[in-house]
PAZAPA-4460 file (N, C-alpha, C; in steps of 0.05 Angstrom, whole numbers, plus 32768, in hexadecimal, padded with zeros to 4 digits):
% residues 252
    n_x    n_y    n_z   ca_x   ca_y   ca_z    c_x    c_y    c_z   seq   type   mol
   7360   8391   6CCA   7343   8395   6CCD   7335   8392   6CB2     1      X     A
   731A   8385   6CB4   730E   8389   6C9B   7308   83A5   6C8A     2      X     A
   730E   83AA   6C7D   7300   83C4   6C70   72E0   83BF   6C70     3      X     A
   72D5   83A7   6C6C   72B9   83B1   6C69   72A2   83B7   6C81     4      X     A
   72BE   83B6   6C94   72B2   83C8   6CAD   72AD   83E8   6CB1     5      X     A
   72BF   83F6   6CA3   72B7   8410   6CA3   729D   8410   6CA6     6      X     A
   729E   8425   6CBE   727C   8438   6CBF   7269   841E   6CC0     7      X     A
   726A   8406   6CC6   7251   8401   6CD1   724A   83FD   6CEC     8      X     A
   725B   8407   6CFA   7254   8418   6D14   7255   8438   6D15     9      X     A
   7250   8444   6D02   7249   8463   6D01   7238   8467   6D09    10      X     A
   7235   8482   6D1E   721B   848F   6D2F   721A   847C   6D52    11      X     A
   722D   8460   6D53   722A   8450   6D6A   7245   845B   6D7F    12      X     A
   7247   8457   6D92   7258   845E   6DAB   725B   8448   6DBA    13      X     A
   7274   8442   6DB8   727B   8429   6DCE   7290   843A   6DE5    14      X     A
   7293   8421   6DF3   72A0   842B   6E13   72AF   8414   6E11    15      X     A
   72C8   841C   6E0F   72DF   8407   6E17   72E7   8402   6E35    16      X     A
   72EA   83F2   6E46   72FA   83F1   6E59   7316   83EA   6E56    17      X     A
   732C   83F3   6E65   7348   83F2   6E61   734E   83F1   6E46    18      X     A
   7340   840B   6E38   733D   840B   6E1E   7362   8423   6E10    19      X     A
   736B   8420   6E25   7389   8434   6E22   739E   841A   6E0E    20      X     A
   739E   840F   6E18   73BC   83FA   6E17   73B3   83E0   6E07    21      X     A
   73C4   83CF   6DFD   73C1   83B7   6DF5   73A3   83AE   6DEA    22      X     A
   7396   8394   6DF4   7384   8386   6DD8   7369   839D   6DDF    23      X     A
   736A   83AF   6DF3   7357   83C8   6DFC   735A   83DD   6DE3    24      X     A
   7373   83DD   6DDA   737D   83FF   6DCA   736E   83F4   6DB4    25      X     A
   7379   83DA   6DAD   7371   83CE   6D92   734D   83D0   6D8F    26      X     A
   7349   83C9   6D99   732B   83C1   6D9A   7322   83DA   6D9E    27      X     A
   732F   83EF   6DA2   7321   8412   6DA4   7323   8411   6D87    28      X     A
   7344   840C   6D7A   733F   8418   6D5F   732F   840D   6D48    29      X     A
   732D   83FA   6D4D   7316   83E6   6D3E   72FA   83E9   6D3B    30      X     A
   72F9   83F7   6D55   72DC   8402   6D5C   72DB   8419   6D4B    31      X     A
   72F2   842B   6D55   72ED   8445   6D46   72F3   843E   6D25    32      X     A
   72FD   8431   6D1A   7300   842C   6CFF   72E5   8426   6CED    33      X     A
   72D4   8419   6CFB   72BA   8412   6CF8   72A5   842C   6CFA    34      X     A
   72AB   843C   6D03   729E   8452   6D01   7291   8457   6D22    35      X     A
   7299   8448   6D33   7295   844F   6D4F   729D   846B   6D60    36      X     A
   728E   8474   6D77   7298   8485   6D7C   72A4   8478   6D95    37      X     A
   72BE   847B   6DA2   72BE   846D   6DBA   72CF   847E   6DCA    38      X     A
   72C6   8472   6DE3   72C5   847B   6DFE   72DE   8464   6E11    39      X     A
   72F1   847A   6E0B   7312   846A   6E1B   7318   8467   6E38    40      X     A
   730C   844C   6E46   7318   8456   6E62   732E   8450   6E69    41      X     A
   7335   8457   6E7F   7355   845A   6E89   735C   845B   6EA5    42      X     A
   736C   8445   6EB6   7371   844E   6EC6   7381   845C   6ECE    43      X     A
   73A1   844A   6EC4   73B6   8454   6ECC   73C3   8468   6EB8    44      X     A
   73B4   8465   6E9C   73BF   8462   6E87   73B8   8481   6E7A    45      X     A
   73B5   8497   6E81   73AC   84AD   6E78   73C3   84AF   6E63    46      X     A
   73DB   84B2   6E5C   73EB   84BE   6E4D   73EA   84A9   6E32    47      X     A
   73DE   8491   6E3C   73D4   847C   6E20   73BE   847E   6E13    48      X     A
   73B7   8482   6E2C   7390   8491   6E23   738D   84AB   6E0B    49      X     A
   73A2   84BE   6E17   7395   84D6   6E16   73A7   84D6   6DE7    50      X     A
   73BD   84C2   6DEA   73D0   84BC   6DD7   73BD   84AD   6DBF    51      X     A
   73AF   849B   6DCC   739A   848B   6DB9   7386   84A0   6DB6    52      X     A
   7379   84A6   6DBC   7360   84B7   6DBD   7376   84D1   6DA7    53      X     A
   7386   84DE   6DAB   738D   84EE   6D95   7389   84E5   6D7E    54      X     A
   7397   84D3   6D78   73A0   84BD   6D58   7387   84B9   6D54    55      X     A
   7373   84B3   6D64   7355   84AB   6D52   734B   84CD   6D4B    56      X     A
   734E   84DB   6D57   733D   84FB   6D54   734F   8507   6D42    57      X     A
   7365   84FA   6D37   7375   84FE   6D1E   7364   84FA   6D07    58      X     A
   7359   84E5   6D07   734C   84D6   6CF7   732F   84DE   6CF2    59      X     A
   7324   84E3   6D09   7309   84E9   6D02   7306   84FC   6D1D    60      X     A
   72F6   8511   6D1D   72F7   8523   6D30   72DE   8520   6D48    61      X     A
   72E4   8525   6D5E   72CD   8522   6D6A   72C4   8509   6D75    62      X     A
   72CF   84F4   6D6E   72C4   84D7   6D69   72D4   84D1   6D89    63      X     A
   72E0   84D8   6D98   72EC   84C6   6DB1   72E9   84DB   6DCE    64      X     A
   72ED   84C4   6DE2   72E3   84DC   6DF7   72FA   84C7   6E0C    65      X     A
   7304   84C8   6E1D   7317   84B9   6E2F   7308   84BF   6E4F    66      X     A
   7304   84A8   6E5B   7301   84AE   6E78   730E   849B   6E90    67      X     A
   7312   84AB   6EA3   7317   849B   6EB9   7311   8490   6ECC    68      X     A
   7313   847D   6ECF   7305   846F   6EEC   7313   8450   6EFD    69      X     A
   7316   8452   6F0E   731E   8436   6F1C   7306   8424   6F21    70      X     A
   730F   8412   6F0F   72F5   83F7   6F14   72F4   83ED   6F29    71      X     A
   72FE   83EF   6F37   7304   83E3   6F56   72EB   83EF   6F65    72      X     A
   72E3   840D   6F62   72D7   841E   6F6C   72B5   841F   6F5D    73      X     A
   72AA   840D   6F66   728B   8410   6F58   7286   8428   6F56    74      X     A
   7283   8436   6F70   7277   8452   6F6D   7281   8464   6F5B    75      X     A
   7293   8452   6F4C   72A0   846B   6F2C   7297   8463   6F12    76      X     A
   7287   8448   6F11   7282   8434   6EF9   7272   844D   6EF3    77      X     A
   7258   8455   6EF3   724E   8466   6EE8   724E   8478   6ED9    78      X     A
   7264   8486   6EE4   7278   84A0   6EDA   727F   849C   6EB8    79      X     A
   7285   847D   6EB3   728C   8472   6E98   7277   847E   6E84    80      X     A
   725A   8475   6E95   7246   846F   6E7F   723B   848A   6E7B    81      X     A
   7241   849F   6E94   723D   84C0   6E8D   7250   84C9   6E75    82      X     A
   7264   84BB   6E75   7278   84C9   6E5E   7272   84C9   6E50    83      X     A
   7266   84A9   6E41   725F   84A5   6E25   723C   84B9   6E1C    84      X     A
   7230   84BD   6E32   7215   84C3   6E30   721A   84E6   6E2C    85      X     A
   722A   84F1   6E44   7230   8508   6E35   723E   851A   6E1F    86      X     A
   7254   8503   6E1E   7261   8508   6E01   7257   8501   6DEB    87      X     A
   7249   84E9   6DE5   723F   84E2   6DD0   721A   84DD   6DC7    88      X     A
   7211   84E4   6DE0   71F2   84E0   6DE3   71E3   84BF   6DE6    89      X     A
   71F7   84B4   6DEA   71F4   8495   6DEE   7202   847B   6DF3    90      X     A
   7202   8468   6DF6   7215   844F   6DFA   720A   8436   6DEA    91      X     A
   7221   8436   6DD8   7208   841B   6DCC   7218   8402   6DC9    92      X     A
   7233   8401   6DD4   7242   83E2   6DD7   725B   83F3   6DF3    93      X     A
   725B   83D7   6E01   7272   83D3   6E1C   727B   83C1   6E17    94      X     A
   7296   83C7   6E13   72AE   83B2   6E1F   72C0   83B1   6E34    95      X     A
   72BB   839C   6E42   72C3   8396   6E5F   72DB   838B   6E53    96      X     A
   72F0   839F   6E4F   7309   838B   6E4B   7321   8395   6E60    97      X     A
   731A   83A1   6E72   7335   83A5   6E83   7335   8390   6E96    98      X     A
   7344   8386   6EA3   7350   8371   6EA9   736C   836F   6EBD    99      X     A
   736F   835E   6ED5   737C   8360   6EE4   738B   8340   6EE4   100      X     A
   73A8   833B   6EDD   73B4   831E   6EDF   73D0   8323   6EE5   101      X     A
   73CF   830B   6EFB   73E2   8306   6F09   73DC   82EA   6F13   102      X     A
   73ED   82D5   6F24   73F2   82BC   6F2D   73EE   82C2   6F43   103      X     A
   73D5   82B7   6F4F   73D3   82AA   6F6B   73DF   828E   6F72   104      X     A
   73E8   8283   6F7B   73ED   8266   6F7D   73E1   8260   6F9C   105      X     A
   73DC   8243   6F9A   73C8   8239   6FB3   73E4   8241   6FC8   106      X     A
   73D1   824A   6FE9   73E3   8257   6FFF   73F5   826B   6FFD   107      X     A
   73ED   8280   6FE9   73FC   8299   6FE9   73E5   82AF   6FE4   108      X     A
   73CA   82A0   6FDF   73B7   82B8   6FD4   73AA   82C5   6FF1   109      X     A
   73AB   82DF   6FE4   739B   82F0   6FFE   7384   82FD   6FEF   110      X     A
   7377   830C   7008   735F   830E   7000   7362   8329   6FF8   111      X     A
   7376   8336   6FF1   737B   834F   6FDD   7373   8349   6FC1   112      X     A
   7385   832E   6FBC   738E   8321   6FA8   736B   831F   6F99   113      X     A
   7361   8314   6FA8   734C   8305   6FA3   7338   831E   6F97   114      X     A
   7334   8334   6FAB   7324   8349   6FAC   7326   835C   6F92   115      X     A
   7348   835D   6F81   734F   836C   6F75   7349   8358   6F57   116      X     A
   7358   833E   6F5D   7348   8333   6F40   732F   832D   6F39   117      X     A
   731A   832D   6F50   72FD   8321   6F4B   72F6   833F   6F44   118      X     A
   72F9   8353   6F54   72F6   837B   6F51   72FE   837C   6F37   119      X     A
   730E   8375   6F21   7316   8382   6F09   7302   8370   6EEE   120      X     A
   7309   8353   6EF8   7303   833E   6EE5   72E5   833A   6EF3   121      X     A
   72D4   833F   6EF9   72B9   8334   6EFC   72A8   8347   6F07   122      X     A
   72B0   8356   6F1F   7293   8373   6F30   7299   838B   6F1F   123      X     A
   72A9   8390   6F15   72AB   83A4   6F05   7293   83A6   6EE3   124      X     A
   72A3   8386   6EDC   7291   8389   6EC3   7269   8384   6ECD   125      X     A
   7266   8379   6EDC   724F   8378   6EF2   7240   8390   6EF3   126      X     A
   724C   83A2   6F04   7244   83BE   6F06   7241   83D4   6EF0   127      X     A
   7259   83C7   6EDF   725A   83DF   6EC5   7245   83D1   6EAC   128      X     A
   7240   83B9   6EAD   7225   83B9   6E9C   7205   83B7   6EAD   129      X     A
   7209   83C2   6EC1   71F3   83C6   6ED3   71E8   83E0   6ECE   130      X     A
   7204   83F5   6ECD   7200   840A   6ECE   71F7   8417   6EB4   131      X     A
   7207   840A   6E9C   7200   8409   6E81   71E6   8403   6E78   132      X     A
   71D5   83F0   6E8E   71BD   83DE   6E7D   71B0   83F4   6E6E   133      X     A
   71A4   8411   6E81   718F   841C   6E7C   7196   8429   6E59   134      X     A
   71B0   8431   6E4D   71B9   843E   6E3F   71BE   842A   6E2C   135      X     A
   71C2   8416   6E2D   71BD   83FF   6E1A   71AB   83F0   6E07   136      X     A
   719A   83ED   6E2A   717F   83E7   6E20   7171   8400   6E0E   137      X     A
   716C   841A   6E11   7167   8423   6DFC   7170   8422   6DDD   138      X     A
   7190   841B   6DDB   719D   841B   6DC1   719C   8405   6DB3   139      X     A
   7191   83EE   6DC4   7192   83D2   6DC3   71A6   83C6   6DB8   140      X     A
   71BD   83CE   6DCA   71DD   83C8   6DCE   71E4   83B1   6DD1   141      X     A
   71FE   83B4   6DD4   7214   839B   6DE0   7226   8396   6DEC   142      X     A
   7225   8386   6DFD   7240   8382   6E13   724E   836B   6E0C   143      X     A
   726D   8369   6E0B   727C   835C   6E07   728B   835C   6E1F   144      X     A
   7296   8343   6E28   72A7   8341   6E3E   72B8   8332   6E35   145      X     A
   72D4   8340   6E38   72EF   832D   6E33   72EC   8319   6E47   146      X     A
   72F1   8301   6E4B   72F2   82E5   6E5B   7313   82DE   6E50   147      X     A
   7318   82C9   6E54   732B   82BC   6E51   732D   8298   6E4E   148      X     A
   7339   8292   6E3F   733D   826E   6E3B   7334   825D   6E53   149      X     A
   7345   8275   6E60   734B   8262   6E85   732F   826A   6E90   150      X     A
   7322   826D   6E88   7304   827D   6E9E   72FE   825F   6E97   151      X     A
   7302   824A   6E7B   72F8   8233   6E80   730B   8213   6E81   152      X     A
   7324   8223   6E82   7338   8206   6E8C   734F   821A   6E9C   153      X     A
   734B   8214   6EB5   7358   822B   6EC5   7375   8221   6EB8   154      X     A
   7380   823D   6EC9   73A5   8240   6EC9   73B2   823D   6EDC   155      X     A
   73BE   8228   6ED8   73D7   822B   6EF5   73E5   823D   6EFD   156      X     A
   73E0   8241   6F1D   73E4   8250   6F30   73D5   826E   6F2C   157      X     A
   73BF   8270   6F15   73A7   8288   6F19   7389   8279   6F1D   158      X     A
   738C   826A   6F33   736F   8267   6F3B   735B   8281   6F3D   159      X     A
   7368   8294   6F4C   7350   82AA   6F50   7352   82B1   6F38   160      X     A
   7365   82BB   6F23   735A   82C8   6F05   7342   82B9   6EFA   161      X     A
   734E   82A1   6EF5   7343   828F   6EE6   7325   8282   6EF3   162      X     A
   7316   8289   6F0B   730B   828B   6F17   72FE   82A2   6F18   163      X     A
   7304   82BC   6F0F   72F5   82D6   6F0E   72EE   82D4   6EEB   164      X     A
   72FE   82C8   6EDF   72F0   82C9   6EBB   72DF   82B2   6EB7   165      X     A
   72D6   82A4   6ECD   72CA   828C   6EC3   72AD   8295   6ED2   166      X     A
   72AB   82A5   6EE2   7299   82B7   6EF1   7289   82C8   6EDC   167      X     A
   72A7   82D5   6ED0   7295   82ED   6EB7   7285   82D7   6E9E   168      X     A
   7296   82C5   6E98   7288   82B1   6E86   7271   82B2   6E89   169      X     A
   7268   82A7   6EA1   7248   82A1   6EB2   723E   82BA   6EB7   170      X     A
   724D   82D4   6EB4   7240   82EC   6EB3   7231   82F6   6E9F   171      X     A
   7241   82ED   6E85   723E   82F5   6E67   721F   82E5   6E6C   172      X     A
   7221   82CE   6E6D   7207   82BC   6E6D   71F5   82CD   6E7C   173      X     A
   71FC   82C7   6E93   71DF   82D5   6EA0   71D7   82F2   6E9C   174      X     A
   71E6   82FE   6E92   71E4   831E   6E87   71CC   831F   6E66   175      X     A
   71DF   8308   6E54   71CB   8300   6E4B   71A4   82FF   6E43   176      X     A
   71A9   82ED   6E5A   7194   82F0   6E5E   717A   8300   6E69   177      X     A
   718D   8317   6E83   7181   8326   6E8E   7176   833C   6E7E   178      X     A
   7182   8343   6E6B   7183   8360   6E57   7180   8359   6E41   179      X     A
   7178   8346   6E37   716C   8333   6E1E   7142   833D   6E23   180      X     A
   7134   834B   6E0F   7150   834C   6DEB   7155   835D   6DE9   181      X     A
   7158   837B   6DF3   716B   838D   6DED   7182   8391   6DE8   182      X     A
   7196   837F   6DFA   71AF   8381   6DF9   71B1   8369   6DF7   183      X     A
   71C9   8360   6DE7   71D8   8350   6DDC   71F0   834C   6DF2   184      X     A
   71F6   832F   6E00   7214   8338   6E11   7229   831F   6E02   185      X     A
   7238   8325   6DFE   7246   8303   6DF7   725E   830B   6E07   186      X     A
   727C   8300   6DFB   7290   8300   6E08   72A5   82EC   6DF4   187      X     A
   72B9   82FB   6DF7   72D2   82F5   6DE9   72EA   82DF   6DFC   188      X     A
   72F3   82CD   6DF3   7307   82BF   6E07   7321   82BB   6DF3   189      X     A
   7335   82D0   6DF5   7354   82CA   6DEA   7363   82B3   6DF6   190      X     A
   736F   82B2   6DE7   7386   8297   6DE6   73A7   82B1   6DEA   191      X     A
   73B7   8295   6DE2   73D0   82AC   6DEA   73CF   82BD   6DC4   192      X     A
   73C3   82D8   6DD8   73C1   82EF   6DC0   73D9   8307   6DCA   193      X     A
   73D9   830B   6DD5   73EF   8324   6DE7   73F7   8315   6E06   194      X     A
   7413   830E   6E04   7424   8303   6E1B   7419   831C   6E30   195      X     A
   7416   830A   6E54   741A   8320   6E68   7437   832E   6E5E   196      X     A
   7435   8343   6E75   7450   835B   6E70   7466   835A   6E81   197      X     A
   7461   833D   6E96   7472   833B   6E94   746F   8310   6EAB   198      X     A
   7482   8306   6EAD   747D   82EE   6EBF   7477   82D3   6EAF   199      X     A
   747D   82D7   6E99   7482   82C2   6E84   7496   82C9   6E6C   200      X     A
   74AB   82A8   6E72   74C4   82B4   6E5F   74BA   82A6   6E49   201      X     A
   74D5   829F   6E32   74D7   829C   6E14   74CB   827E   6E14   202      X     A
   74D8   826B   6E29   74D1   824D   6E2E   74B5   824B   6E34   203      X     A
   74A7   825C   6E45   7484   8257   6E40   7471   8262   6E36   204      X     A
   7480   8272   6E23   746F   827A   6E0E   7470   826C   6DF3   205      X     A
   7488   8257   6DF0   7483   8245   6DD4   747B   822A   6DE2   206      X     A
   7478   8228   6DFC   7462   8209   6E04   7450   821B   6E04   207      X     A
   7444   8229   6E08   742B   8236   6E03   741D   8227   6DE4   208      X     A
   7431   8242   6DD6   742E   8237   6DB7   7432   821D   6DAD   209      X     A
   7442   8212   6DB2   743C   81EA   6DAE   7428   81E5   6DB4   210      X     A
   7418   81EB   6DCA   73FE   81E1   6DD0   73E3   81F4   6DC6   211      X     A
   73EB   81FB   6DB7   73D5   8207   6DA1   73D2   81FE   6D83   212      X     A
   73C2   81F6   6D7C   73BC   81E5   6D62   73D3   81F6   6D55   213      X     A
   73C2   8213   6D51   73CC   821F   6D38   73F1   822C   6D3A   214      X     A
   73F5   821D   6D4F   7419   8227   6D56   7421   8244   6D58   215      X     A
   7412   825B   6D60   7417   8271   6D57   7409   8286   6D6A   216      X     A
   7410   82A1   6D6C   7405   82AD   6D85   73EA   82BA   6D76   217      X     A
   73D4   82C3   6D7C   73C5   82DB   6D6E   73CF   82F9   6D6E   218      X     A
   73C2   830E   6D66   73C9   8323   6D64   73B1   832E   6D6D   219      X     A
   73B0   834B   6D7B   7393   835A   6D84   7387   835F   6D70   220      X     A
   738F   8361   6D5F   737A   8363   6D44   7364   834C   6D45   221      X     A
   7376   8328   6D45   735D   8316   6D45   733F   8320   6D61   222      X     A
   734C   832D   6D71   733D   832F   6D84   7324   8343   6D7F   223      X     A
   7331   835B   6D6E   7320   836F   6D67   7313   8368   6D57   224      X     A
   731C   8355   6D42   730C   834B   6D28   72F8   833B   6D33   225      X     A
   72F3   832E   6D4F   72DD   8320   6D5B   72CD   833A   6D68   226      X     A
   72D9   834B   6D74   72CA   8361   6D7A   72B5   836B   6D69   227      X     A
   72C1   8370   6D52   72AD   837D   6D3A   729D   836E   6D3A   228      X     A
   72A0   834D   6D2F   7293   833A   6D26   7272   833D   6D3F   229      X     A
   7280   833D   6D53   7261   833D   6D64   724E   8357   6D68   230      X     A
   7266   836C   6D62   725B   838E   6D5C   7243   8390   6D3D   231      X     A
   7254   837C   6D29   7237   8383   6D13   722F   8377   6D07   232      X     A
   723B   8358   6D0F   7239   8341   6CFC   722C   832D   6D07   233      X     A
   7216   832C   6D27   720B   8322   6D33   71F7   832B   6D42   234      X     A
   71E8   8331   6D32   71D3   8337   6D45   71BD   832A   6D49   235      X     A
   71C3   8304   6D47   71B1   82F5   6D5D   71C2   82ED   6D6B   236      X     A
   71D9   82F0   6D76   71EE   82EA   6D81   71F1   82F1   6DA0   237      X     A
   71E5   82DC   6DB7   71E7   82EC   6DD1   71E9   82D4   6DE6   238      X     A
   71FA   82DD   6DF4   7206   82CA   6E06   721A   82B9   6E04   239      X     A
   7228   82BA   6DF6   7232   82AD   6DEC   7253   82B6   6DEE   240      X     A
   726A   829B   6DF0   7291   82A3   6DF2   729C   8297   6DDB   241      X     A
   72AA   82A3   6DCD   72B3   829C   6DB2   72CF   829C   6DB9   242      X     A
   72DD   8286   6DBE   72FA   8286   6DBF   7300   828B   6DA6   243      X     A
   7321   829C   6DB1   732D   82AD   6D95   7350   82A7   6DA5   244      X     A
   7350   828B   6D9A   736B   8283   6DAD   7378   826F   6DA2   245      X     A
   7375   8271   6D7E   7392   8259   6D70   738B   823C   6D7A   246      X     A
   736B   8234   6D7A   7368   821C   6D8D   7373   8212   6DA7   247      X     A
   737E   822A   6DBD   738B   822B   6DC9   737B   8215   6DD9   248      X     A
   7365   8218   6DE4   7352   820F   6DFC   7346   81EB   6DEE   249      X     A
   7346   81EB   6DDE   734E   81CA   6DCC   7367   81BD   6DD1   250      X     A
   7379   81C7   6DD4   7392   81B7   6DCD   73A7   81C0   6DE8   251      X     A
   739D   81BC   6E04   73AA   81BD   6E14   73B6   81A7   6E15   252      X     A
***
């Protein structure tokens, strides 16, 4: 992380989604390194949650708050933006980074399938910066939505993923615009930064990497270091997807 980020998010409150685990944990601590106060959600993940959220209140006291909710369930999106409002008196950046992937392949997809990846990757972040606007728009905030490569050169056999991030893409846009100029929305698209956990072996993860300019995987850090970048280092910056993917989406 840069150091010359300290504290220039001091006094601000962000809201992570699937902010427990992986390029979510990172991008909490980055936040909080900056001087953020943030707000951890969690679904499954309370014992990651409650583990990260210690290690930052190590560090600085008071600064983290953890909540839970199933994105699946609109009628709970709300609940998020009470956390941050009553723990911290405000909300002044969302990140829509939790995220649902798995392989549909054509004549096996059902409409679970469909319901649960478009529900995580697209009505979720929908509802939760809907719910957010009013608390934003006062802070004259920002929404970030993780997307993905494939939201704009799909992936074989994840039509519906790659189909629900190419949705949020056009969400970021039209969000944009809707909540412009108060809020600021852009959106982040990784390359191979963190392998799934599991359904890809050693053989397609270095054709992966061959077909990336820079030959090499990223780390959540590059991810968080784009996080910041649009947290304090842009503020004419809106609407807008900044691939952060080793020229991955170039050099298919």
């Amino acid at each position: 992380m840069n150091e010359g980020n300290t504290n220039r998010l001091q006094g601000r409150t962000a809201l992570i989604t699937g902010g427990a685990r992986r390029i979510g944990a990172q991008t909490v601590r980055a936040l909080h390194a900056a001087g953020a106060n943030v707000v951890i959600h969690y679904h499954r993940s309370r014992a990651d949650a409650e583990r990260l959220g210690a290690e930052l209140e190590s560090v600085r006291a008071n600064s983290t708050a953890i909540a839970a909710a199933e994105l699946l369930d609109v009628g709970q999106l709300s609940s998020l933006v009470t956390a941050a409002r009553d723990r911290f008196g405000a909300l002044d950046i969302l990140v829509n980074n939790a995220s649902t992937f798995y392989p549909t392949p054509i004549g096996t997809i059902s409409p679970a399938q469909w319901d649960d990846l478009l529900g995580t990757n697209l009505r979720a972040p929908l509802f939760l910066a809907q719910a957010a606007a009013p608390e934003l728009r006062r802070a004259r905030g920002l929404i970030l939505n993780m997307v993905d490569i494939h939201g704009i050169r799909p992936l074989r056999d994840h039509a519906v993923y790659s189909s629900a991030k190419a949705g949020l893409i056009m969400l970021t846009r039209a969000l944009a615009r809707e909540l412009a100029p108060e809020v600021r929305v852009n959106a982040i698209a990784p390359g191979p930064v963190l392998w799934p956990e599991e359904g890809i072996d050693e053989a397609r993860k270095q054709e992966i990497l061959n077909r990336t300019p820079m030959h090499r995987a990223g780390s959540p850090d590059d991810i968080a270091s784009a996080i910041l970048f649009f947290a304090t280092d842009a503020p004419f910056v809106t609407g807008q997807v900044l691939a952060v993917d080793g020229g991955r989406s170039i050099g298919w």
